[in-house]
C-alpha positions as CSV (number, residue, x, y, z in Angstrom):
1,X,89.5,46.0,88.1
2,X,88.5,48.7,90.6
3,X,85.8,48.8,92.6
4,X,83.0,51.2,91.0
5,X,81.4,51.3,94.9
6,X,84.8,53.8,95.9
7,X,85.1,57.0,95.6
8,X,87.5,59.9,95.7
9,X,86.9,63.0,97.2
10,X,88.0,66.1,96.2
11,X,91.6,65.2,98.2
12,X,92.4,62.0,97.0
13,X,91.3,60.2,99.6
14,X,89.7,56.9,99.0
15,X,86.0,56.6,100.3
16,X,83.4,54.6,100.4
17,X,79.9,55.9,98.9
18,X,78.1,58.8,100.8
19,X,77.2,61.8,101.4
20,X,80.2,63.1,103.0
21,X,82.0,63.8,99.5
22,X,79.1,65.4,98.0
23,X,78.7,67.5,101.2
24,X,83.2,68.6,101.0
25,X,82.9,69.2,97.8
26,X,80.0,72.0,98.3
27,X,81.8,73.0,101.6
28,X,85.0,73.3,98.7
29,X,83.0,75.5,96.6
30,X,81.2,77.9,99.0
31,X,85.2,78.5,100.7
32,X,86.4,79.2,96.9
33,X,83.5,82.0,96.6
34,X,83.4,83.5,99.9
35,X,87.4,83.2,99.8
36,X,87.8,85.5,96.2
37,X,85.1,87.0,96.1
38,X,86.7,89.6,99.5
39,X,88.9,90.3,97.5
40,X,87.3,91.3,94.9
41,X,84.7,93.5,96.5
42,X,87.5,95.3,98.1
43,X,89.2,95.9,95.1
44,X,85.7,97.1,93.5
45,X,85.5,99.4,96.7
46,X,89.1,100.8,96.1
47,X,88.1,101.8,92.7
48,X,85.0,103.0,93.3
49,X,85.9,105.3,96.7
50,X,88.6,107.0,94.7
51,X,86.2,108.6,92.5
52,X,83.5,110.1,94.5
53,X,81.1,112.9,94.1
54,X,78.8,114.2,96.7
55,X,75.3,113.3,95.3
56,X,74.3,116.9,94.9
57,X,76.6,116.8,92.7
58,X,75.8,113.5,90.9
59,X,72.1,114.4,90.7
60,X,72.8,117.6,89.2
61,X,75.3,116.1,86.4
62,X,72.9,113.4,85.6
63,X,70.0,116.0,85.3
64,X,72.1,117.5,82.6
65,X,73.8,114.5,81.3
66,X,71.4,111.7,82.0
67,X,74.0,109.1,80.5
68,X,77.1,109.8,81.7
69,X,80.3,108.1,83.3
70,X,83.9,108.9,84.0
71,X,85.8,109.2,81.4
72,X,87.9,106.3,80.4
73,X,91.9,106.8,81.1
74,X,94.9,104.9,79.8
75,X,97.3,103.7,82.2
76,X,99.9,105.7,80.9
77,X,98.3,109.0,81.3
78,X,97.4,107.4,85.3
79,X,101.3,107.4,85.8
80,X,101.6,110.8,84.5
81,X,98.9,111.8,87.0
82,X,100.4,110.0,89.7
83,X,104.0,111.3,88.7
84,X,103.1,115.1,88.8
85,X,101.0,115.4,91.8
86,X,101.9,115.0,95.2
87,X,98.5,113.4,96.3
88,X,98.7,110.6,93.3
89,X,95.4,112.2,92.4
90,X,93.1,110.8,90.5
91,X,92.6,111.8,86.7
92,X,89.0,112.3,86.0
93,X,88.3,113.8,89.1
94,X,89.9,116.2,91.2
95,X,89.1,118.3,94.3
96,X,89.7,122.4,94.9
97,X,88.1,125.8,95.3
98,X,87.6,127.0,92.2
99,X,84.8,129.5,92.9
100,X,86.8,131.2,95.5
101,X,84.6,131.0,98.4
102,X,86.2,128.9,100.6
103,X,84.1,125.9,100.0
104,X,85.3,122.2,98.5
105,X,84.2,121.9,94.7
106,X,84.9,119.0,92.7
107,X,85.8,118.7,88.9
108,X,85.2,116.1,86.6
109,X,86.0,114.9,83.3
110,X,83.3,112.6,82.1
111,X,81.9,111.4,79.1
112,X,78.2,110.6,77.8
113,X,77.9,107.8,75.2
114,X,80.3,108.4,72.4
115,X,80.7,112.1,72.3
116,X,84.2,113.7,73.3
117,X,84.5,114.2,77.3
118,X,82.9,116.8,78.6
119,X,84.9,118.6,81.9
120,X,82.0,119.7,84.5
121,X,82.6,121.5,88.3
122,X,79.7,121.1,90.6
123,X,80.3,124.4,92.8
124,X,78.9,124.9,96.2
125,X,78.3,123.2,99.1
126,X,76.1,119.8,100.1
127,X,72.8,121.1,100.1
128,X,72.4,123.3,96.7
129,X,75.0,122.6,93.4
130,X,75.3,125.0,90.7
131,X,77.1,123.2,87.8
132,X,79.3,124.3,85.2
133,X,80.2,122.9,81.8
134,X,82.8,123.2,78.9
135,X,81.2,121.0,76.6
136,X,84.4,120.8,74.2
137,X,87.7,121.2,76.4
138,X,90.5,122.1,74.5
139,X,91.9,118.4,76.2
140,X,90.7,115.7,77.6
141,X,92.9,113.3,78.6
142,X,93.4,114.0,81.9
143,X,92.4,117.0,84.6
144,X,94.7,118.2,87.3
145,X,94.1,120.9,90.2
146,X,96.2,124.2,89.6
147,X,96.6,125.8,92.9
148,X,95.8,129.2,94.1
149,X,98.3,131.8,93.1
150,X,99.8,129.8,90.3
151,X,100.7,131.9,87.5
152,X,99.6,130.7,83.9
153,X,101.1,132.0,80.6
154,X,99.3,131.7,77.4
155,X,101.4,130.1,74.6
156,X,99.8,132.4,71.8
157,X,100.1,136.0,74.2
158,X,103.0,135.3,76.4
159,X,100.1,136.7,79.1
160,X,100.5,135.9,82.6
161,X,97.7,135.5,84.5
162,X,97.8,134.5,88.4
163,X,95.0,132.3,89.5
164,X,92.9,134.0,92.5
165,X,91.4,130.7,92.9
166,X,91.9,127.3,92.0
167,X,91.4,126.3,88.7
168,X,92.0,122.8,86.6
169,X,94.5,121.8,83.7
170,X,93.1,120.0,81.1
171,X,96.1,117.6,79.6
172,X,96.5,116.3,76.1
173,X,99.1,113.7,77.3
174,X,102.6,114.4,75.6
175,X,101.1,117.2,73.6
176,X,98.7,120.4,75.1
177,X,97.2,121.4,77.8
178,X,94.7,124.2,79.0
179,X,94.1,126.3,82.0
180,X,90.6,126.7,83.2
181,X,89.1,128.9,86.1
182,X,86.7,131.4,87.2
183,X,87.0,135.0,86.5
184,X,84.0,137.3,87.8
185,X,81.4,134.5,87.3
186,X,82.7,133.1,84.0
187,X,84.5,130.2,83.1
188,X,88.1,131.2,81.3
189,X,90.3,129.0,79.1
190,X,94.0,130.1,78.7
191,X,96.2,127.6,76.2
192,X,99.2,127.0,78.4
193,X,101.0,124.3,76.5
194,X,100.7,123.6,72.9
């Protein structure tokens, strides 16, 4: 019969009664947390530094938007993004000069409770934002930058137009996809894929 006074700790080891178990074990436990929970906060950090807005930017979506978050994205249309751009950009948010004036504005497809995604571009630089938003993009999907000088022909028209400043694709993955940008002030939409 085996002695109820001997214990195991958590290594097999045979020991007598004491502390020193109880004490490994917890030793144990606190490596186990610290030990996955690095990895785990880096990982969140990953996630999170990809998609960054300046917070003049944040505050003024929110203002507008009080409930909003990215949109959500499929991992198929993530490999589509990552396929077609040389950066591996990110699909719900994407950097470029769209109001021409040599500044860094930022795009982003986002969505507020159940409603379809909504694209917005915060415009400007860090102090004041002036935001702008198509409430019902033709797609939503996915966004990607158009560069400068890329020319864009309308399905329906066979028009070309050449951007003078950067402007964003809206995809429907494997379907559509839409051209926005900024002509004298306004935001323009030109159906580029259908």
């Amino acid at each position: 019969m085996p002695n109820p006074a001997l214990k195991f700790d958590l290594f097999g080891r045979r020991d007598a009664p004491s502390a020193r178990p109880l004490a490994s074990r917890w030793a144990l436990r606190r490596f186990c947390m610290r030990a996955t929970s690095i990895p785990i906060l880096l990982l969140f950090t990953a996630v999170a530094g990809a998609q960054e807005l300046d917070p003049p930017c944040v505050a003024a979506i929110s203002e507008r938007f009080p409930a909003w978050r990215f949109a959500p994205v499929s991992e198929e249309v993530r490999a589509y993004v990552a396929d077609i751009s040389a950066d591996r950009a990110d699909p719900v948010l994407v950097g470029g000069d769209f109001d021409g004036d040599g500044t860094q504005d930022r795009a982003a497809l986002i969505q507020t409770r159940q409603e379809v995604p909504k694209i917005v571009f915060c415009l400007g630089g860090d102090k004041h934002v002036k935001l702008l938003a198509i409430e019902q993009p033709y797609c939503h999907d996915c966004i990607v930058l158009k560069k400068k000088g890329a020319k864009v022909q309308e399905v329906d028209t066979d028009l070309i137009v050449t951007l003078r400043a950067d402007g964003l694709s809206a995809v429907c993955y494997e379907h559509a996809s839409a051209v926005y940008f900024l002509d004298t002030g306004r935001m323009q939409e030109i159906v580029d894929g259908d």
